[in-house]
Backbone as CSV, one residue per row, in Angstrom:
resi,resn,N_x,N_y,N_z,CA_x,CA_y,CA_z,C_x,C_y,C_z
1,UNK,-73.900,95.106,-34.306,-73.385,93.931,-33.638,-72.439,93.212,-34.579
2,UNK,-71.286,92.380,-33.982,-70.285,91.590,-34.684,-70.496,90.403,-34.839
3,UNK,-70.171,89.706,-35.832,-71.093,88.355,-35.600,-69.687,87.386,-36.515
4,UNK,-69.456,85.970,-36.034,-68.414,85.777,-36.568,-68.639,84.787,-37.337
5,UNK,-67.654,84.230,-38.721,-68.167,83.558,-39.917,-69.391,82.440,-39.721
6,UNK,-69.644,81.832,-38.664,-70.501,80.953,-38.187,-71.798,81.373,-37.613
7,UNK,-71.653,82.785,-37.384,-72.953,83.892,-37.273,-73.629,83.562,-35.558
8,UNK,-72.647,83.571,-34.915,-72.186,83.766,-33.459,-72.180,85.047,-33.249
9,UNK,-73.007,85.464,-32.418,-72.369,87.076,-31.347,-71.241,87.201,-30.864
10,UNK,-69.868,88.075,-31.144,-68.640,88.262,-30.807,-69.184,89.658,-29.744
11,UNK,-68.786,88.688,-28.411,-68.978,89.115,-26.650,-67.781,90.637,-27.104
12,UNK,-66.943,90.378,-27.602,-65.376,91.065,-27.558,-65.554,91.773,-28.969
13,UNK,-65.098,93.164,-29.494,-65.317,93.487,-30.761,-64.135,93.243,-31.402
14,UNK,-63.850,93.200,-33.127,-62.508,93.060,-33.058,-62.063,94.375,-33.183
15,UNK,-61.068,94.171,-33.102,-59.776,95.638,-32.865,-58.768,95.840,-34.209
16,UNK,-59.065,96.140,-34.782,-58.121,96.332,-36.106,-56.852,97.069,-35.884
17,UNK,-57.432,97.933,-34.794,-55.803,98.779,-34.362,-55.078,98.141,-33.156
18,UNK,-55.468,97.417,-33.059,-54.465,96.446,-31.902,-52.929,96.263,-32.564
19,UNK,-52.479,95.801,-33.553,-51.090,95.995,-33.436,-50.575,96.858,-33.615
20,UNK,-50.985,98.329,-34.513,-50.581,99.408,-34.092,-50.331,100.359,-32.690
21,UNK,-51.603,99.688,-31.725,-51.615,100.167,-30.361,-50.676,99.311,-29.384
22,UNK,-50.080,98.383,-29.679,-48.974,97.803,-29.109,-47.836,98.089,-29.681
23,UNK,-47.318,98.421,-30.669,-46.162,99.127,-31.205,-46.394,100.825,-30.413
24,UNK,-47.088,101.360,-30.616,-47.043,102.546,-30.154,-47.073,102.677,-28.698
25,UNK,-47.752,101.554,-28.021,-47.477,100.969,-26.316,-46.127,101.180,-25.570
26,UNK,-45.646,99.991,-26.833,-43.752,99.880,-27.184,-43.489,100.928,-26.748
27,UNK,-43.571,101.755,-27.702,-42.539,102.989,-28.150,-42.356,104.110,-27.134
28,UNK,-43.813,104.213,-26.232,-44.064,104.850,-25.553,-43.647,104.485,-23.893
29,UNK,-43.398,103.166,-23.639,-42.951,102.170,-22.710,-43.877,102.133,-21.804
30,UNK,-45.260,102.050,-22.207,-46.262,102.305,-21.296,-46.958,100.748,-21.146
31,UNK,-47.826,100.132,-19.988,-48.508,98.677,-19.912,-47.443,97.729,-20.001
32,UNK,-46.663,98.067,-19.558,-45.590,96.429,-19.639,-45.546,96.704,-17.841
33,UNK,-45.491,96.971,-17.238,-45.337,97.249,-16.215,-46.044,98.604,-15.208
34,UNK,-46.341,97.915,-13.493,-46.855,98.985,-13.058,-45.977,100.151,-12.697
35,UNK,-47.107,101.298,-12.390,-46.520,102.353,-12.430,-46.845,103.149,-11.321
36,UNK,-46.513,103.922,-10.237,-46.941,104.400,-8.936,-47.780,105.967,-9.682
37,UNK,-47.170,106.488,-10.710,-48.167,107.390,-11.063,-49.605,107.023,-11.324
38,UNK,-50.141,106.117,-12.255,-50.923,105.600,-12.551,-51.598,105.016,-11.213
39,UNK,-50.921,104.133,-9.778,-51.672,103.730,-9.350,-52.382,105.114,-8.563
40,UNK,-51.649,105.963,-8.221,-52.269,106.858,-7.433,-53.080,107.787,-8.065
41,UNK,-53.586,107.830,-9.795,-54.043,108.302,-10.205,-55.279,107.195,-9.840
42,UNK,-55.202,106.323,-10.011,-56.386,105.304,-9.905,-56.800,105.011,-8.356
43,UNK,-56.013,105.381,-7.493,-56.659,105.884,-6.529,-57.523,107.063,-6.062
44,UNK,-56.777,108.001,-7.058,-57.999,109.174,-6.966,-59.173,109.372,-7.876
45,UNK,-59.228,108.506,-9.063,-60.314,107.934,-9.339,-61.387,107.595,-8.637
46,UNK,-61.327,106.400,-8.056,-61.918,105.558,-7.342,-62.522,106.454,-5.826
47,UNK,-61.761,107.305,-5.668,-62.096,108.366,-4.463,-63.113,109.360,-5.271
48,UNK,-62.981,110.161,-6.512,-63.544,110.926,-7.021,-65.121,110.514,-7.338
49,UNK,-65.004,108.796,-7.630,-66.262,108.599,-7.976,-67.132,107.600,-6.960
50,UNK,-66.297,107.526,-5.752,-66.899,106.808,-4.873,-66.856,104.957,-5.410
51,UNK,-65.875,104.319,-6.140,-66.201,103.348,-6.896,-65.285,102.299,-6.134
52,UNK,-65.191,100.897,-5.896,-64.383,99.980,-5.091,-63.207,99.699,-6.105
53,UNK,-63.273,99.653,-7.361,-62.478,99.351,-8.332,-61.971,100.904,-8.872
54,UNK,-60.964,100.818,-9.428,-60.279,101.582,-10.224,-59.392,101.513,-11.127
55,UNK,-59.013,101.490,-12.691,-58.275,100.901,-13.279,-57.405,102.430,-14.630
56,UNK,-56.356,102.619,-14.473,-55.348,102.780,-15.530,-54.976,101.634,-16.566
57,UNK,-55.820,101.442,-17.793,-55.892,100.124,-18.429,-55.423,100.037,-19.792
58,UNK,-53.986,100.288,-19.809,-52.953,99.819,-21.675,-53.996,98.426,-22.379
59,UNK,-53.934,98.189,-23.459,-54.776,97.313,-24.089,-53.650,96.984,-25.465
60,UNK,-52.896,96.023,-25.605,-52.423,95.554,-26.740,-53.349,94.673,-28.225
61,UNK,-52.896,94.024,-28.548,-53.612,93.414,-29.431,-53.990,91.838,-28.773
62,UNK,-53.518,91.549,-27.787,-53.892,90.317,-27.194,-54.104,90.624,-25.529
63,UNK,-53.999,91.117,-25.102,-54.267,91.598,-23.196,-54.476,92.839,-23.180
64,UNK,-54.771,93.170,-22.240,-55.163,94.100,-21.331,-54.009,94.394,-19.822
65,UNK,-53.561,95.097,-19.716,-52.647,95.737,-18.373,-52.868,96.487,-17.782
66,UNK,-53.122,96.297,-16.247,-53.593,97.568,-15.411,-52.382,97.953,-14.899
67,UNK,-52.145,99.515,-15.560,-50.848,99.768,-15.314,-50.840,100.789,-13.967
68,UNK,-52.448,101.213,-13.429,-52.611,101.746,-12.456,-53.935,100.952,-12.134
69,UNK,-54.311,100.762,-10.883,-55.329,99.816,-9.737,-55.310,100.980,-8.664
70,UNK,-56.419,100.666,-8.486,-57.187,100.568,-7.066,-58.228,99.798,-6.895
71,UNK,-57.514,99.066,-5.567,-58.868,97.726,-5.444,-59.443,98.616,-3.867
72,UNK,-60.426,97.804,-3.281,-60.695,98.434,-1.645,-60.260,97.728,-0.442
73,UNK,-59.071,96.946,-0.796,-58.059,96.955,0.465,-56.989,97.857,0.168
74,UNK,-56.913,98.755,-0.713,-56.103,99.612,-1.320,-54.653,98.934,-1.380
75,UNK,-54.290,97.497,-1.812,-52.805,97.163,-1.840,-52.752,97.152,-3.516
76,UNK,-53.456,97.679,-4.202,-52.933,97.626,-5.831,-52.544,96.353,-6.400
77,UNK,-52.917,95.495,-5.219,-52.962,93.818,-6.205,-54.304,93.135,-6.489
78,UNK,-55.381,93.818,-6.577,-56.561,93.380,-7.091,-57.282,92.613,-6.085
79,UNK,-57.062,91.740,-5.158,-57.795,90.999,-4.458,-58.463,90.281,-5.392
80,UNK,-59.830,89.566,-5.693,-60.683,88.694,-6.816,-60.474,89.271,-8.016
81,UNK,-60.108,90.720,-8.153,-59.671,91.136,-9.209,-58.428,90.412,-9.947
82,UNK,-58.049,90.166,-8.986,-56.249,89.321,-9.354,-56.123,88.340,-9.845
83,UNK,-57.269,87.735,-9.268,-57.419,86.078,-9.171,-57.985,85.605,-10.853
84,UNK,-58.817,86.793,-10.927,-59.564,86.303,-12.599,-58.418,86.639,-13.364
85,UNK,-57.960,87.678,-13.447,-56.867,88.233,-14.173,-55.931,87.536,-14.399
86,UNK,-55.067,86.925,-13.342,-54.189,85.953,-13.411,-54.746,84.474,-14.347
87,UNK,-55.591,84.460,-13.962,-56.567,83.203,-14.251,-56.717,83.117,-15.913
88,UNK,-57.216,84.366,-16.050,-57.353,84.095,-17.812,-55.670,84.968,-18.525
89,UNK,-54.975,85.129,-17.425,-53.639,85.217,-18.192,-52.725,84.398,-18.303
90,UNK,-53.209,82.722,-18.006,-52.380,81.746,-17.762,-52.062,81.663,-16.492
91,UNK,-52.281,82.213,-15.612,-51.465,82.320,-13.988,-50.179,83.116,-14.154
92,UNK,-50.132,84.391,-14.775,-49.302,85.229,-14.883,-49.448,86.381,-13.643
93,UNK,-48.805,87.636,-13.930,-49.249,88.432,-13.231,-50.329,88.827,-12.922
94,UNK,-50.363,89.156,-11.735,-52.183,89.737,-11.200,-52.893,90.782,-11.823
95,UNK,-52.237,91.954,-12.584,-52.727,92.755,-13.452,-52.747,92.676,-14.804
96,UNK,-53.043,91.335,-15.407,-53.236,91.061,-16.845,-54.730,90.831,-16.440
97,UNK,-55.497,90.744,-17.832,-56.721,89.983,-17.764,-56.529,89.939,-19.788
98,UNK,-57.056,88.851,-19.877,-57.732,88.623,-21.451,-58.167,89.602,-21.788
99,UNK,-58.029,89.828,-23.172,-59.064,90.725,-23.769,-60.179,90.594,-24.303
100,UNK,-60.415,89.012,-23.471,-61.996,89.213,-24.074,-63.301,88.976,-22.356
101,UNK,-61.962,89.623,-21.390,-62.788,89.909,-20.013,-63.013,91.573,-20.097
102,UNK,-64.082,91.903,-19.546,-64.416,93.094,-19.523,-65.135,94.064,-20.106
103,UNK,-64.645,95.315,-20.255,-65.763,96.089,-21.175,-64.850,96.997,-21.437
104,UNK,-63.337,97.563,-21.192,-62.482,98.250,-21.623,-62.398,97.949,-22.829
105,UNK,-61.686,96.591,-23.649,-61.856,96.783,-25.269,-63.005,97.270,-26.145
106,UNK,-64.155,97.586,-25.599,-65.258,97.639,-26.095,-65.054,99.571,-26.352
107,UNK,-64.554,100.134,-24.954,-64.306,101.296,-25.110,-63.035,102.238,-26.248
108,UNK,-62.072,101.201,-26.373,-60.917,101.023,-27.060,-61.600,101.242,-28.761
109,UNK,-62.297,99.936,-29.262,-62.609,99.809,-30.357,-63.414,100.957,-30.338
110,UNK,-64.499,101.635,-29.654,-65.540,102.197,-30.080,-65.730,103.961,-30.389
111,UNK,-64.176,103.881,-29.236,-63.682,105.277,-29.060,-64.157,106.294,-28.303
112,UNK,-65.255,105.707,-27.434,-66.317,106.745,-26.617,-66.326,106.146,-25.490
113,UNK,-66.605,107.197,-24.500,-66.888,106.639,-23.210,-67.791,105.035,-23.307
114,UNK,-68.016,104.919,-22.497,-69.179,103.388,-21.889,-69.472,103.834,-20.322
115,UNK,-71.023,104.115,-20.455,-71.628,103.620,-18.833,-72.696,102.883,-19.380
116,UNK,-72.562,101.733,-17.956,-72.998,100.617,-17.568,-73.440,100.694,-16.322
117,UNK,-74.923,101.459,-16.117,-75.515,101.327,-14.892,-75.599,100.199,-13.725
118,UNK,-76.291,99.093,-14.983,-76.356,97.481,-14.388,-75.878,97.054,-15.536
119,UNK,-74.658,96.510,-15.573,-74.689,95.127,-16.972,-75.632,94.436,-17.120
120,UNK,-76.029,93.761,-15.839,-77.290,93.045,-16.786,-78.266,93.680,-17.364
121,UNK,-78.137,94.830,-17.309,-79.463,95.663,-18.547,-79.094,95.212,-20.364
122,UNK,-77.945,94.665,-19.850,-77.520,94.786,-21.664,-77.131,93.609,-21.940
123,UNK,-77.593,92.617,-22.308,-77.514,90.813,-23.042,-75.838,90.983,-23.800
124,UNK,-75.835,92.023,-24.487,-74.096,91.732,-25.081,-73.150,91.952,-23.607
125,UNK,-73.423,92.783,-22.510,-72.613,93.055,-21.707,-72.770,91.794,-20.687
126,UNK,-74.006,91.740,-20.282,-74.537,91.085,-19.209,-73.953,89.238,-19.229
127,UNK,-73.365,88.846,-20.303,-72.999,87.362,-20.712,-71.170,88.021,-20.831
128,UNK,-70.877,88.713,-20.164,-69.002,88.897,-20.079,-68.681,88.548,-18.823
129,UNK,-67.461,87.516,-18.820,-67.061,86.863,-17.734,-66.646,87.354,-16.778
130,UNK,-66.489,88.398,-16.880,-66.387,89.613,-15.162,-67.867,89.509,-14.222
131,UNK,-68.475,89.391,-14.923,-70.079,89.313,-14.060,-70.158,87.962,-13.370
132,UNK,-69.646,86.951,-14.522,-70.442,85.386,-13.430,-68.834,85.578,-12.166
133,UNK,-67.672,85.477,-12.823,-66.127,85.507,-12.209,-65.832,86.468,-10.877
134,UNK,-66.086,87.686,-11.493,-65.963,88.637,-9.946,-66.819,89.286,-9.816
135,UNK,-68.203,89.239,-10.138,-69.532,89.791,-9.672,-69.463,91.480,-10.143
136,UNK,-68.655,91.759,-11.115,-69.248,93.242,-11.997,-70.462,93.251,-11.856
137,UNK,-70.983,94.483,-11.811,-72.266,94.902,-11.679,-72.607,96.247,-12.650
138,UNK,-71.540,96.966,-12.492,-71.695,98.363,-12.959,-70.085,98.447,-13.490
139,UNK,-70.005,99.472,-14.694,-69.027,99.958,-15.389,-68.926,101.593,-16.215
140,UNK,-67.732,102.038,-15.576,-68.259,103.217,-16.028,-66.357,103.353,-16.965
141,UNK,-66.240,104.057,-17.704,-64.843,104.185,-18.888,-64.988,104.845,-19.857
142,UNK,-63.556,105.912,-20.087,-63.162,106.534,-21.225,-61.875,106.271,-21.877
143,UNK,-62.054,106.433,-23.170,-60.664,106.512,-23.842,-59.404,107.069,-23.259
144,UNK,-58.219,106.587,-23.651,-57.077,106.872,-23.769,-56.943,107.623,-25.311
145,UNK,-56.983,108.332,-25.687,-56.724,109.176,-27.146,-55.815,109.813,-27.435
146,UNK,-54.466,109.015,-27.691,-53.284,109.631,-28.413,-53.774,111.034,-29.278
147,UNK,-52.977,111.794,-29.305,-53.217,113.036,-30.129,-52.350,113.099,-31.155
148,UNK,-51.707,112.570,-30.973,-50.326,112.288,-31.881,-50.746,111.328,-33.215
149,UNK,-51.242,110.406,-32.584,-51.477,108.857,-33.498,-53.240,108.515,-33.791
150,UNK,-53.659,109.256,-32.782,-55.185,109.080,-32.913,-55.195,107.656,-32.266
151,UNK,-54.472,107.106,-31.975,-54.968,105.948,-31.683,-55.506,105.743,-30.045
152,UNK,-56.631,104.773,-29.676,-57.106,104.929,-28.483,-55.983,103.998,-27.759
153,UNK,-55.501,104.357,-26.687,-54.670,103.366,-26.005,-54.674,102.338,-24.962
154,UNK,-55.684,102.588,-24.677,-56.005,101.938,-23.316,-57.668,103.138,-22.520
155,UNK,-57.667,102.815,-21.150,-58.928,103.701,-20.755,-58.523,103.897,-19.256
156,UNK,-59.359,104.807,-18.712,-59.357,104.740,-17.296,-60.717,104.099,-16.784
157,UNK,-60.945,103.510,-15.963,-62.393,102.863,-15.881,-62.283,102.436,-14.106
158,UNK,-63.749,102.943,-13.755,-64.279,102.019,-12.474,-65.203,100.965,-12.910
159,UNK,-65.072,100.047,-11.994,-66.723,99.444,-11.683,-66.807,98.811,-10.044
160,UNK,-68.047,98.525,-10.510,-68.497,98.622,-8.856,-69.467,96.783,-8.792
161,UNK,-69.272,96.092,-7.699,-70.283,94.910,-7.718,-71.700,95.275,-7.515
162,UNK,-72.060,95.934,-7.359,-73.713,96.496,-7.221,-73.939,97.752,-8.376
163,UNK,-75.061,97.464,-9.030,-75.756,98.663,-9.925,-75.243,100.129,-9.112
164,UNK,-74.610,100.923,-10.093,-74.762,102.504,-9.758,-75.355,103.154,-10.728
165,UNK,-75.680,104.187,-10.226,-76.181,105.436,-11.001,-75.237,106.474,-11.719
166,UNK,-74.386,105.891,-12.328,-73.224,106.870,-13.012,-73.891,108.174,-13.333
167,UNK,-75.275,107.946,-14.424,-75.649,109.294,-14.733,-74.631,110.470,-15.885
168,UNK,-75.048,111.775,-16.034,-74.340,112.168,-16.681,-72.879,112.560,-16.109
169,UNK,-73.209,113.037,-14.747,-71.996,113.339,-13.699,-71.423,112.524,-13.791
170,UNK,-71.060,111.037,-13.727,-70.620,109.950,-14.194,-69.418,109.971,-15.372
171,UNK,-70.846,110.007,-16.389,-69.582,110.291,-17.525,-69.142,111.294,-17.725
172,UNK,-69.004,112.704,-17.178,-68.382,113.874,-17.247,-67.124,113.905,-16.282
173,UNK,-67.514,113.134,-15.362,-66.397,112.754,-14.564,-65.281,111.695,-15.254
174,UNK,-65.557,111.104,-16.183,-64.959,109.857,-16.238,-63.746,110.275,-17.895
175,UNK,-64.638,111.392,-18.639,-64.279,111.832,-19.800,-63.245,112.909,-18.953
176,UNK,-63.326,113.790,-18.185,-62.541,114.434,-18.114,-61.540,114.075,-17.055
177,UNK,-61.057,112.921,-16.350,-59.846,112.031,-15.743,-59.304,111.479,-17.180
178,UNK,-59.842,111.052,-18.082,-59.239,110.693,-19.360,-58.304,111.349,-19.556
179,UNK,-59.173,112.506,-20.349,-58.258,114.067,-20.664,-56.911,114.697,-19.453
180,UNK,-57.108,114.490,-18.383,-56.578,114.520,-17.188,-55.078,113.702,-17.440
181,UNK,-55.430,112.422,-17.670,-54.303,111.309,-17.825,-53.888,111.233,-18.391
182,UNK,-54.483,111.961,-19.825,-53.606,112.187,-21.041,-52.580,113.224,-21.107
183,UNK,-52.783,114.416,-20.350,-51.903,115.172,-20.537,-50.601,114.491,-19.911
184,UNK,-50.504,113.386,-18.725,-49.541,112.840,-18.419,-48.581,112.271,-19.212
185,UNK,-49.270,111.010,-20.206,-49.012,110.790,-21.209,-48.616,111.041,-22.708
186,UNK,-49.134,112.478,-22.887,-48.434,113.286,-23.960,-47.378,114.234,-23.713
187,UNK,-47.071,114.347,-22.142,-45.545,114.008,-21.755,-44.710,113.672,-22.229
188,UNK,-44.776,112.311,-21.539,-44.086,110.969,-22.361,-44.009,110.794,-23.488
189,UNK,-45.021,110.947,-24.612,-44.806,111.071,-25.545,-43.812,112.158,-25.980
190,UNK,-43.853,113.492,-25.566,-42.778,114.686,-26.065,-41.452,113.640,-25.730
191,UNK,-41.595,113.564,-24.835,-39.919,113.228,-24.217,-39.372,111.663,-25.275
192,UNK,-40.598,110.857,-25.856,-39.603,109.744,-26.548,-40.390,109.514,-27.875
193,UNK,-41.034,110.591,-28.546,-41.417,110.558,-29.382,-42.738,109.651,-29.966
């Protein structure tokens, strides 16, 4: 656990590679903007795992960008998803959220998948403002893993407002859409270095 000079529980871990993962964001021209690949990848997410949410999620050193969505009115603007997002991004765009909403940086810093049957099973998860804000319940996410840089970039991630049973199928599903999305992305990378 992280605990900060005042010996407080840090909800959010810190990220040491956050400004490297926004220079390399940069470079790559990826999370500044949405993307119709990404959303329809995050639509078939969200179909693959049966989940209401779906997220393609860049992570800088200060936000978070869903550069692909699926919400379940399927318009890719989040619905309550939007509303928090916007909310802790100043009233910016609907696909920002803070980086200290959620459980994607957690996957970022840690470098491994995350399932989250019920958040509230877990006191560090269960006190993150996605739960009281838009009623998270369940979270399931894998890395983004540059091969190039090693660096994690972001994740693909569902969650759902009611407890699921991710299970191992879960995270085998969730690790290999990663790997899936990456080959998209190490694309992009060939093509701009």
């Amino acid at each position: 656990m992280t605990y900060d000079a005042a010996g407080r529980l840090l909800l959010t871990p810190v990220d040491k590679e956050g400004p490297d993962r926004a220079r390399r964001l940069r470079r790559l021209d990826l999370g500044q903007r949405p993307e119709p690949v990404f959303d329809l990848f995050a639509d078939r997410l969200a179909d693959v795992t049966g989940a209401p949410y779906a997220m393609v999620n860049f992570i800088d050193d200060n936000r978070q960008f869903f550069a692909g969505l699926h919400t379940p009115d399927g318009d890719h603007r989040g619905g309550e998803l939007s509303a928090v997002a916007a909310e802790s991004a100043g009233g910016s765009a609907s696909r920002y959220m803070a980086r200290d909403h959620g459980y994607c940086p957690h996957v970022v810093v840690r470098r491994k998948a995350l399932v989250l049957e019920d958040v509230c099973d877990y006191p560090r998860f269960a006190g993150n403002p996605v739960v009281d804000e838009i009623g998270i319940r369940s979270y399931l996410g894998a890395p983004l893993i540059d091969d190039r840089t090693g660096l994690a970039l972001g994740t693909v991630c569902v969650v759902a407002t009611e407890p699921r049973p991710w299970g191992r199928a879960g995270l085998a599903v969730i690790k290999a859409m990663a790997a899936e999305l990456m080959d998209t992305v190490r694309g992009r990378s060939d093509l701009l270095g």
